[in-house]
Backbone as JSON Lines, residues from 0, in Angstrom:
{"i":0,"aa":"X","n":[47.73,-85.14,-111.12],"ca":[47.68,-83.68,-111.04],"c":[49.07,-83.17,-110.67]}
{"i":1,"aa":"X","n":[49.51,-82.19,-111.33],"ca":[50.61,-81.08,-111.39],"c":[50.83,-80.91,-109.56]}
{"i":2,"aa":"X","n":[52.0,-81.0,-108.71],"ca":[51.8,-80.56,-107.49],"c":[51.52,-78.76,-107.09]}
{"i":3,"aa":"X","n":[51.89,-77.93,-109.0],"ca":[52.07,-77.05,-108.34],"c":[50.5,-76.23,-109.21]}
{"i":4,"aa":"X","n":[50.04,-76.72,-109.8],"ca":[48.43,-76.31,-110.32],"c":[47.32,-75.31,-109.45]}
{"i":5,"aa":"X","n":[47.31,-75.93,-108.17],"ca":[46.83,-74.96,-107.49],"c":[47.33,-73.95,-107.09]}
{"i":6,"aa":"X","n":[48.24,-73.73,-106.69],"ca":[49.19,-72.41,-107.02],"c":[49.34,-71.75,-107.88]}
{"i":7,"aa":"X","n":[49.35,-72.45,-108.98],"ca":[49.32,-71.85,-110.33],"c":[47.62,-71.36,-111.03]}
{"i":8,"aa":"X","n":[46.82,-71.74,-110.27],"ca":[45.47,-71.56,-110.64],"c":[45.28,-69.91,-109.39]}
{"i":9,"aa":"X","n":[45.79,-70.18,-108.67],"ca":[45.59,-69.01,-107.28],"c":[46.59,-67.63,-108.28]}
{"i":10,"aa":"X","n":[47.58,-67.99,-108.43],"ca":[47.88,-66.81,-109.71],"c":[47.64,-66.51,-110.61]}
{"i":11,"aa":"X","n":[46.97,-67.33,-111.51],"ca":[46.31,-66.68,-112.3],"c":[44.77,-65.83,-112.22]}
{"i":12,"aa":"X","n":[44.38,-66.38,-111.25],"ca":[42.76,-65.91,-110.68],"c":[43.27,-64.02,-110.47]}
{"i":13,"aa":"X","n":[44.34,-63.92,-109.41],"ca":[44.9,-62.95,-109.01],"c":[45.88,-61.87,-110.13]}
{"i":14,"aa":"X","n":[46.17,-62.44,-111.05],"ca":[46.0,-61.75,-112.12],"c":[45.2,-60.97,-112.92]}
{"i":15,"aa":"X","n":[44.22,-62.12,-113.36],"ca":[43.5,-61.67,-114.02],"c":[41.79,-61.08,-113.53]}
{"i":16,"aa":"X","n":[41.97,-60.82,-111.91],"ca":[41.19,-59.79,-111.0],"c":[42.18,-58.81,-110.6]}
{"i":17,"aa":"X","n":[43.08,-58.88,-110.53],"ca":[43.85,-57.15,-109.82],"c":[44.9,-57.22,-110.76]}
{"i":18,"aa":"X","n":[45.99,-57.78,-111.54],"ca":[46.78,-56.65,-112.35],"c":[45.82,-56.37,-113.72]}
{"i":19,"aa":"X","n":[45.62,-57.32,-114.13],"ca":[44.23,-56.21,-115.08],"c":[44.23,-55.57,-114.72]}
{"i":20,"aa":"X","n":[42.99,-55.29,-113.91],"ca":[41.96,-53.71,-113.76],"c":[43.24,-52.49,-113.26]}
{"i":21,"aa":"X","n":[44.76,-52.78,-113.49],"ca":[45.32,-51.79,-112.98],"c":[46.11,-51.81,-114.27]}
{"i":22,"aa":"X","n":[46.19,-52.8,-114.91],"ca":[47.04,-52.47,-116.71],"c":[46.97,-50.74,-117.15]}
{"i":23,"aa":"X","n":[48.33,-50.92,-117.17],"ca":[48.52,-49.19,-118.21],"c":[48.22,-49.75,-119.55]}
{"i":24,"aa":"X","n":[47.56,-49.1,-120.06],"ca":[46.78,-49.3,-121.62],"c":[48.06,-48.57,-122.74]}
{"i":25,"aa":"X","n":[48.49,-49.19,-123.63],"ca":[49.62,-48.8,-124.5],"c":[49.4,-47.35,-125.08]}
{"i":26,"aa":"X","n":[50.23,-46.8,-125.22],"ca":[50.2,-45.19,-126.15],"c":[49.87,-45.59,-127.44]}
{"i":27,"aa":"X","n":[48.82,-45.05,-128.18],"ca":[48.83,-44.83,-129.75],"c":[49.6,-43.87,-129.88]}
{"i":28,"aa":"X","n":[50.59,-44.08,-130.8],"ca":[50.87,-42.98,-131.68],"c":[50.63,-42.57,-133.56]}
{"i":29,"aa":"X","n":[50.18,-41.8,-133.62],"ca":[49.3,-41.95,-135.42],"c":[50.64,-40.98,-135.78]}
{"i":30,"aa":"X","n":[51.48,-41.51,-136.81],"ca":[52.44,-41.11,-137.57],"c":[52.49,-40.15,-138.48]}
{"i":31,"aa":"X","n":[53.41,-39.04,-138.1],"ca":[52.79,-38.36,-139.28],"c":[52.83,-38.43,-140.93]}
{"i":32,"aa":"X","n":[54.05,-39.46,-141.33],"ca":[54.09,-40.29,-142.02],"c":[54.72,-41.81,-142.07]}
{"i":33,"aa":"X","n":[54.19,-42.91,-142.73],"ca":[54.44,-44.0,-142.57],"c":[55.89,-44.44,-142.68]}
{"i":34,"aa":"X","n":[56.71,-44.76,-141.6],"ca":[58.48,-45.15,-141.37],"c":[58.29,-46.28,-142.62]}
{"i":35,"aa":"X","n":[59.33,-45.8,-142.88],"ca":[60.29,-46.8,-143.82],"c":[61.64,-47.13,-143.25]}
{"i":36,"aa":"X","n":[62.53,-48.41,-144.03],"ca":[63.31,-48.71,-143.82],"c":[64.21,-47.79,-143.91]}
{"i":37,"aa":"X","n":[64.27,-46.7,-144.63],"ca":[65.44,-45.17,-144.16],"c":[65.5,-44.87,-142.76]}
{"i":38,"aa":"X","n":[64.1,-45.06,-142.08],"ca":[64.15,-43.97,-140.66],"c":[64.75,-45.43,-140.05]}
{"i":39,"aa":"X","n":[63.99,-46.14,-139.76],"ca":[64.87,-47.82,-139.28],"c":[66.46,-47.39,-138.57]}
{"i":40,"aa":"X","n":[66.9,-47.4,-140.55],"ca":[68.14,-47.73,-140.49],"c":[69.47,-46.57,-140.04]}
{"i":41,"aa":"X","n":[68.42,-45.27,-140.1],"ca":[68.85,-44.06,-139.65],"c":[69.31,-44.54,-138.3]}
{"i":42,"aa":"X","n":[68.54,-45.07,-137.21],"ca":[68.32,-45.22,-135.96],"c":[69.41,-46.59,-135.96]}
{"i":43,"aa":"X","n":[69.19,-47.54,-136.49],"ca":[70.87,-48.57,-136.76],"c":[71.68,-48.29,-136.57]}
{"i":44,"aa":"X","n":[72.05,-47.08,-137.26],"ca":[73.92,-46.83,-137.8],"c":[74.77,-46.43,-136.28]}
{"i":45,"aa":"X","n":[73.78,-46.14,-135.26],"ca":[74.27,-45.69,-134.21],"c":[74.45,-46.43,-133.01]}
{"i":46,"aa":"X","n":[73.57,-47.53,-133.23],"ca":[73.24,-49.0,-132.13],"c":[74.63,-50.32,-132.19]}
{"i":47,"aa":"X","n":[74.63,-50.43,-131.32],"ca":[75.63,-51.41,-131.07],"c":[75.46,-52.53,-130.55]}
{"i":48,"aa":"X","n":[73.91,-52.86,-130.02],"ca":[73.64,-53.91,-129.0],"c":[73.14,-55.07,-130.61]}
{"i":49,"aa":"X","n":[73.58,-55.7,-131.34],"ca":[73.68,-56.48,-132.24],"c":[73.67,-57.94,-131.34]}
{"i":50,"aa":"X","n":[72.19,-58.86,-132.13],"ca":[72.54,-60.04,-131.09],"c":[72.61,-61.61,-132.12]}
{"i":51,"aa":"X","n":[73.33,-62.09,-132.18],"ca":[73.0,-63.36,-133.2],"c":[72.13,-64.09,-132.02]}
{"i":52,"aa":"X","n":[70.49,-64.81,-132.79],"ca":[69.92,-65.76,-131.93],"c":[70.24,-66.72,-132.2]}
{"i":53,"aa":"X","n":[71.29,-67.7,-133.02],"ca":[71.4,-68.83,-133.6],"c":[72.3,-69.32,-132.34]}
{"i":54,"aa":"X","n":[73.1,-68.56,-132.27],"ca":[74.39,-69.13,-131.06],"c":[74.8,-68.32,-130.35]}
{"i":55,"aa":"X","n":[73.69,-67.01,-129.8],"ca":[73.66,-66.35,-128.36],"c":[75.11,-65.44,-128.3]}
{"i":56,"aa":"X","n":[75.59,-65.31,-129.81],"ca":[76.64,-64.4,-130.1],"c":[76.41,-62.68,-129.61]}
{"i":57,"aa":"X","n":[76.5,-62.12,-129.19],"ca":[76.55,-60.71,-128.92],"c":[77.84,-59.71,-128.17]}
{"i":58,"aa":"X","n":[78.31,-58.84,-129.19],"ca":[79.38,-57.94,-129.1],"c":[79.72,-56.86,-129.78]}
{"i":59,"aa":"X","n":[80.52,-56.43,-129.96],"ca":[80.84,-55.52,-130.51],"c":[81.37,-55.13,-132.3]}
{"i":60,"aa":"X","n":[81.67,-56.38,-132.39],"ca":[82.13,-56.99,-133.66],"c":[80.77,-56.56,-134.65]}
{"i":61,"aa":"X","n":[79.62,-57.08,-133.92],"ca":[78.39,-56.58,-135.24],"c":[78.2,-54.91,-135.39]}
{"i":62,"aa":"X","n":[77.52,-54.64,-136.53],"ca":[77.36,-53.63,-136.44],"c":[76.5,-53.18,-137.26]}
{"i":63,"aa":"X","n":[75.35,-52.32,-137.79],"ca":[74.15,-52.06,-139.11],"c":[74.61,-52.73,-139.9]}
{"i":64,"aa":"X","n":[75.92,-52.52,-140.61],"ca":[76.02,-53.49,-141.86],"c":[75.74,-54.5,-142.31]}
{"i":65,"aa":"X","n":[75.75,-55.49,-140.98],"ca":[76.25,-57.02,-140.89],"c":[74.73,-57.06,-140.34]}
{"i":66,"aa":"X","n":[73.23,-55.98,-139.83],"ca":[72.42,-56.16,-140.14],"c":[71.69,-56.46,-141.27]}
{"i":67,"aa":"X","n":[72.38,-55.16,-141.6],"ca":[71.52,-55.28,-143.12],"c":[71.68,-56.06,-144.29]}
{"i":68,"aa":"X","n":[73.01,-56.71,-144.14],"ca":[73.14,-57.67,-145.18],"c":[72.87,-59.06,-144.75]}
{"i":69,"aa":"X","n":[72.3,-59.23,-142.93],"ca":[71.43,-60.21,-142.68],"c":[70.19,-61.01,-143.06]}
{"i":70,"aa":"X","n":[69.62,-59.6,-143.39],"ca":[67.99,-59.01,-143.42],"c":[67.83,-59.26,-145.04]}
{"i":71,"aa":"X","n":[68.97,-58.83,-145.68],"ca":[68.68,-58.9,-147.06],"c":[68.97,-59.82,-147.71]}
{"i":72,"aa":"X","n":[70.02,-60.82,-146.98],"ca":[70.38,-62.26,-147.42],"c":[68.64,-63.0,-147.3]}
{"i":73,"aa":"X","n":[68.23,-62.87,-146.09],"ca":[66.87,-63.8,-145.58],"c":[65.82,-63.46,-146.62]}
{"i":74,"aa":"X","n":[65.73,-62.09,-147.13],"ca":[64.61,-61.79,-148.34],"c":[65.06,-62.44,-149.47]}
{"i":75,"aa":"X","n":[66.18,-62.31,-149.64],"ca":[66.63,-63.59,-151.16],"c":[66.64,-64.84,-150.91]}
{"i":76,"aa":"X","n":[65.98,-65.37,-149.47],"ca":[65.7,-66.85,-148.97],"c":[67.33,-67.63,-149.13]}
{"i":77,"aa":"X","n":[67.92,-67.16,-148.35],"ca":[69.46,-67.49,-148.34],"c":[69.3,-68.56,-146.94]}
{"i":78,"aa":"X","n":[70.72,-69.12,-146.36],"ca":[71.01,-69.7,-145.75],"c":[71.46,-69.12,-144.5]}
{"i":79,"aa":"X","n":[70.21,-68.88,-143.49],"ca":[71.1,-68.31,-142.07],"c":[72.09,-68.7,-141.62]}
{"i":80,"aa":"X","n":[72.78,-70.26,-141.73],"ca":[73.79,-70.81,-141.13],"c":[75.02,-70.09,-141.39]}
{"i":81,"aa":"X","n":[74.62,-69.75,-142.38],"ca":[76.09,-69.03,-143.18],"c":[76.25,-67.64,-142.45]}
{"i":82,"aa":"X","n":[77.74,-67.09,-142.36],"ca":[78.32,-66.24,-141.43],"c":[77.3,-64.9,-141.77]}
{"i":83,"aa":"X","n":[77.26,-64.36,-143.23],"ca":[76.77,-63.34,-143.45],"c":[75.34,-63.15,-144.01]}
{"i":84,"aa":"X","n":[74.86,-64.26,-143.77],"ca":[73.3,-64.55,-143.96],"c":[72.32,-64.57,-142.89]}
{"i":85,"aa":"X","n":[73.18,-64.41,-141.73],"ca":[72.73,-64.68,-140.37],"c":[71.69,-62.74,-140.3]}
{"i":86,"aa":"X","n":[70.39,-63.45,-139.99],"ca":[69.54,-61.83,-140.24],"c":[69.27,-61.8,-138.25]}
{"i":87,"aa":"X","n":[70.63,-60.31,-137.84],"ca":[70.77,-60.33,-136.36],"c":[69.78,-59.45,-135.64]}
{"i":88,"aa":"X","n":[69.43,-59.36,-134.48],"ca":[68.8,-58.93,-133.53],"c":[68.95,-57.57,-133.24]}
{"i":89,"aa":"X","n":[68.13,-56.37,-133.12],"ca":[68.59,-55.41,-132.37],"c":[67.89,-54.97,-130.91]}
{"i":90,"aa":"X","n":[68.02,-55.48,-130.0],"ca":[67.39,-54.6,-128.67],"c":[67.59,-53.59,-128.2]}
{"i":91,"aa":"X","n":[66.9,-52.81,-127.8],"ca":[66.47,-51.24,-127.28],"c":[67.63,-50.45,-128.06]}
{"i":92,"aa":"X","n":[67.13,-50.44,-129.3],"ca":[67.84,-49.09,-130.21],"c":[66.82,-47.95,-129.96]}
{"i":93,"aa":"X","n":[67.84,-46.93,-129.76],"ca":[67.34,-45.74,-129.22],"c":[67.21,-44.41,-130.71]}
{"i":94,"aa":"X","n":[65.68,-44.18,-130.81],"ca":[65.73,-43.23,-131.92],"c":[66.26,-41.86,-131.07]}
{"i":95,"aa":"X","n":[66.78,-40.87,-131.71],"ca":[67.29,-39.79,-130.97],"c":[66.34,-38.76,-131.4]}
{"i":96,"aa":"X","n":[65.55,-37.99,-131.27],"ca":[64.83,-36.96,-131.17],"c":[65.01,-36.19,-132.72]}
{"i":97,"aa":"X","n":[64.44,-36.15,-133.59],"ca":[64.27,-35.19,-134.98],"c":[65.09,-36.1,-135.99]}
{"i":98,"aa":"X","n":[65.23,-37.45,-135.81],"ca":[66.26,-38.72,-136.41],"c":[65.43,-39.73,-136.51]}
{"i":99,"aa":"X","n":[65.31,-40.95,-137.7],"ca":[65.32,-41.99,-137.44],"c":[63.31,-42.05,-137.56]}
{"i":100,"aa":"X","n":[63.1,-43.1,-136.65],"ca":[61.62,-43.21,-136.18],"c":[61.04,-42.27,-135.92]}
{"i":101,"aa":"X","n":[61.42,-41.42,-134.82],"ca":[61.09,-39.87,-133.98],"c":[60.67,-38.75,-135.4]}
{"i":102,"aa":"X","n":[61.45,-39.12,-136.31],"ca":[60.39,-38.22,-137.18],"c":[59.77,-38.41,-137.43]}
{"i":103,"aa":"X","n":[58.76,-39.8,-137.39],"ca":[57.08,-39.88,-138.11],"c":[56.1,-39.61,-136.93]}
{"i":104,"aa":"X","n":[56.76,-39.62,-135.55],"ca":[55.72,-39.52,-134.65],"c":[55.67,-37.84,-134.68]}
């Protein structure tokens, strides 16, 4: 037996009796029309946090472009290894209000 199992059994019990029953339940939002890759990429052109997951690359150097010709290398079943085939990461891109995503909600 695991030394740390019972501990790990005492947190999960305590989980799943008290942060449950206190879970914030996610927002629906019903669109007023279905986003496409325009509103996406609307919301791209302005983001900078670009992340390669292959080799934990992230800077300034990327930028939408070097997304999108990531994204579109990987749909023609290309070679991620390769510099411009690499399809990169974006975290917390921010839609800006009447731009982007923010117009279908």
């Amino acid at each position: 037996m695991h030394p740390s199992k019972d501990v790990g059994i005492q947190i999960l019990k305590h989980l799943s009796t008290t942060a449950l029953a206190n879970e914030v339940k996610p927002q629906k939002m019903e669109p007023s029309y279905p986003p496409t890759g325009a509103e996406i990429f609307q919301d791209l052109r302005t983001h900078s946090g670009f992340f390669n997951h292959l080799n934990g690359e992230s800077h300034s150097k990327f930028n939408w472009i070097d997304f999108l010709m990531g994204w579109e290398a990987m749909k023609d079943n290309a070679n991620p290894l390769m510099e411009f085939h690499m399809p990169l990461v974006a975290f917390d891109v921010i839609a800006h209000p009447g731009k982007g995503l923010s117009k279908c909600v």
